[in-house]
C-alpha positions as CSV (number, residue, x, y, z in Angstrom):
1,X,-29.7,1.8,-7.9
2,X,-28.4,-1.0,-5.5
3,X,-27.6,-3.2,-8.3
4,X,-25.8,-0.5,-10.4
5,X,-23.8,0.1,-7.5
6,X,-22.9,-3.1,-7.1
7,X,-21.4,-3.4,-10.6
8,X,-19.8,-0.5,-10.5
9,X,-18.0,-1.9,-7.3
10,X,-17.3,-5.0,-9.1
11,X,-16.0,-3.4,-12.3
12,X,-13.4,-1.1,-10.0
13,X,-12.1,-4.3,-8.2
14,X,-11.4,-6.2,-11.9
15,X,-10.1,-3.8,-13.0
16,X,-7.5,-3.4,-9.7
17,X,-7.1,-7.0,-9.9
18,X,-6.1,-6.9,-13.5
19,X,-3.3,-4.0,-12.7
20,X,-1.7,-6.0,-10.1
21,X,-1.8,-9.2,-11.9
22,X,-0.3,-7.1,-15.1
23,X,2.4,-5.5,-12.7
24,X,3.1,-8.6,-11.7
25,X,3.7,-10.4,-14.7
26,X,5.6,-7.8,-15.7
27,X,8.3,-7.6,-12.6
28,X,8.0,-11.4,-11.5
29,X,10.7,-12.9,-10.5
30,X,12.8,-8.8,-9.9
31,X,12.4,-8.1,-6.3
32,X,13.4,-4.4,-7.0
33,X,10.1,-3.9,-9.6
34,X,7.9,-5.8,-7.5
35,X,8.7,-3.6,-4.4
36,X,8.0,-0.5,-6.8
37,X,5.0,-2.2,-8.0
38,X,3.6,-2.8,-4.7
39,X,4.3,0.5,-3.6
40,X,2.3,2.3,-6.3
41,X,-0.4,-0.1,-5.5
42,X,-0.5,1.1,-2.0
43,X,-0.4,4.6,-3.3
44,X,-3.3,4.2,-5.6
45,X,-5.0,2.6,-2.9
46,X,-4.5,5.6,-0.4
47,X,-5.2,8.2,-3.2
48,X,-8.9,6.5,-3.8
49,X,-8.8,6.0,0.5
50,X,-8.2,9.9,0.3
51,X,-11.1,10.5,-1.6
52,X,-13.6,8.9,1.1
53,X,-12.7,11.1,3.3
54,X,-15.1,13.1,2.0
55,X,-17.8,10.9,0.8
56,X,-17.4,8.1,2.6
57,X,-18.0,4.7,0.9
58,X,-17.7,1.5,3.7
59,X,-17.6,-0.9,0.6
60,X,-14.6,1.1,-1.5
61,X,-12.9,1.8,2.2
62,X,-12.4,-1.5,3.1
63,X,-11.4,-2.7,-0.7
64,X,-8.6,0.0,-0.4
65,X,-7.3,-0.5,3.0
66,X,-7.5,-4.4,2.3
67,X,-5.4,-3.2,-0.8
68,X,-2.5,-1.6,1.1
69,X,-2.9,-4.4,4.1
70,X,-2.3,-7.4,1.2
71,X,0.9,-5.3,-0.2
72,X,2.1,-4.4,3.8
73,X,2.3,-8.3,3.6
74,X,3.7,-8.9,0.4
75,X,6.2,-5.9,1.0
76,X,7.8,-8.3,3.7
77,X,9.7,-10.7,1.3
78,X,10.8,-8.2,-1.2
79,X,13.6,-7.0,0.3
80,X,16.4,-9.8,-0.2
81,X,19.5,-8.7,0.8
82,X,21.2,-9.1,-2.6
83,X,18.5,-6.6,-3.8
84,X,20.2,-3.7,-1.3
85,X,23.2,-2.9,-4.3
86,X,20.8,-2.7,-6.8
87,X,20.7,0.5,-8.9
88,X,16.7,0.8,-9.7
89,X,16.3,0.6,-5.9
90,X,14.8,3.4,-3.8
91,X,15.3,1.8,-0.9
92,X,17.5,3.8,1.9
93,X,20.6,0.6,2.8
94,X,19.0,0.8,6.6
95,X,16.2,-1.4,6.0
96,X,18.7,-4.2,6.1
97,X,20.5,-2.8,8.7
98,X,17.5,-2.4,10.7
99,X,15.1,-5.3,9.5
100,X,13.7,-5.9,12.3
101,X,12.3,-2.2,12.7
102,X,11.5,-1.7,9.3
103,X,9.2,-4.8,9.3
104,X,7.8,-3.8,12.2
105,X,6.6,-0.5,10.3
106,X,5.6,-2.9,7.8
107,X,3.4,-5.5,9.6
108,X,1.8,-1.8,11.7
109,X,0.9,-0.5,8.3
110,X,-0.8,-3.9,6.9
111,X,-2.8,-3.9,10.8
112,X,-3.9,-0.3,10.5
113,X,-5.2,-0.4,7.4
114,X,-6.8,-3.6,8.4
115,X,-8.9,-1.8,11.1
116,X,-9.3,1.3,8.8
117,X,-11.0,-1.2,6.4
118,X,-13.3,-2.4,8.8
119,X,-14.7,0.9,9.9
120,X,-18.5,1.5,9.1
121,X,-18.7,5.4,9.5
122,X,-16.4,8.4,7.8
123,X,-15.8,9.6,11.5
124,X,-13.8,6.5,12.4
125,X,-12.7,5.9,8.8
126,X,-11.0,9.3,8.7
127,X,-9.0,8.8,11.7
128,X,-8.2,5.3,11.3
129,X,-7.0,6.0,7.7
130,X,-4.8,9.2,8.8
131,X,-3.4,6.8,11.5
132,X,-2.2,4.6,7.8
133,X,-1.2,7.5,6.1
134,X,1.5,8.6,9.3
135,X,2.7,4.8,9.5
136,X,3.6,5.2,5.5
137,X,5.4,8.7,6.2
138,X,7.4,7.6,9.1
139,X,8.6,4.7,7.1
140,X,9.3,6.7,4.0
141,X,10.6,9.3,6.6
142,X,13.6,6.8,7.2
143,X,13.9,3.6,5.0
144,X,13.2,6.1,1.4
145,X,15.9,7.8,0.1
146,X,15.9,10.6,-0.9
147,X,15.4,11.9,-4.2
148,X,18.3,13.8,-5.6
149,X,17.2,17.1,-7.3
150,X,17.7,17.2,-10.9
């Protein structure tokens, strides 16, 4: 049983390491795509995060939250201010008017999902990961724009 486990939990992280080395082959080098990339990383990672709110998994926990911490960090360089004009982007123009506030955001989301990763029972896992989950929204909240209705 241990030992399936174990390869099931191996399988789940090649595979997660394979998408993010795909998306970034694909978007290399476009700071716009590797933002979005990221992004939906950290979504995934929240989605399967969600999930062990319920059954809680210390293993899975801390491969998710150590998911959206490494993209908190990465996130930080991909927003180059010729990047701001580009038409792909969904990024509101204030997080180069405000850098210093949106990194902040940032750099609270990679440390909160840190500690979220490190907690051993779903009690403390499911308050710790909420704690994430409200960084993400408050950031979205204000450097996101909007979606225009179709």
């Amino acid at each position: 049983m241990k030992t399936s486990r174990t390869v099931l939990l191996a399988s789940l992280a090649g595979v997660g390491l394979a998408l993010s080395l795909a998306t970034v082959a694909v978007s290399a080098g476009n700071p716009v795509e590797e933002r979005q990339a990221a992004m939906k990383s950290v979504g995934q990672s929240m989605k399967e995060a969600s999930a062990l709110t319920a059954t809680f998994d210390a293993a899975k926990a801390k491969a998710s939250m150590d998911s959206v911490a490494g993209a908190a960090k990465k996130l930080k360089g991909l927003y180059p201010t010729d990047s701001a004009n580009d038409p792909k982007t969904g990024a509101d123009p204030k997080v180069w008017t405000q850098k210093a506030d949106f990194e902040k955001r940032l750099a609270e989301m990679g440390s909160l999902a840190t500690a979220a990763g490190k907690t051993t029972d779903a009690d403390s896992f499911k308050a710790s990961f909420k704690a994430v989950g409200e960084t993400c929204k408050s950031c979205h909240d204000v450097y996101r724009m909007k979606k225009k209705p179709a």
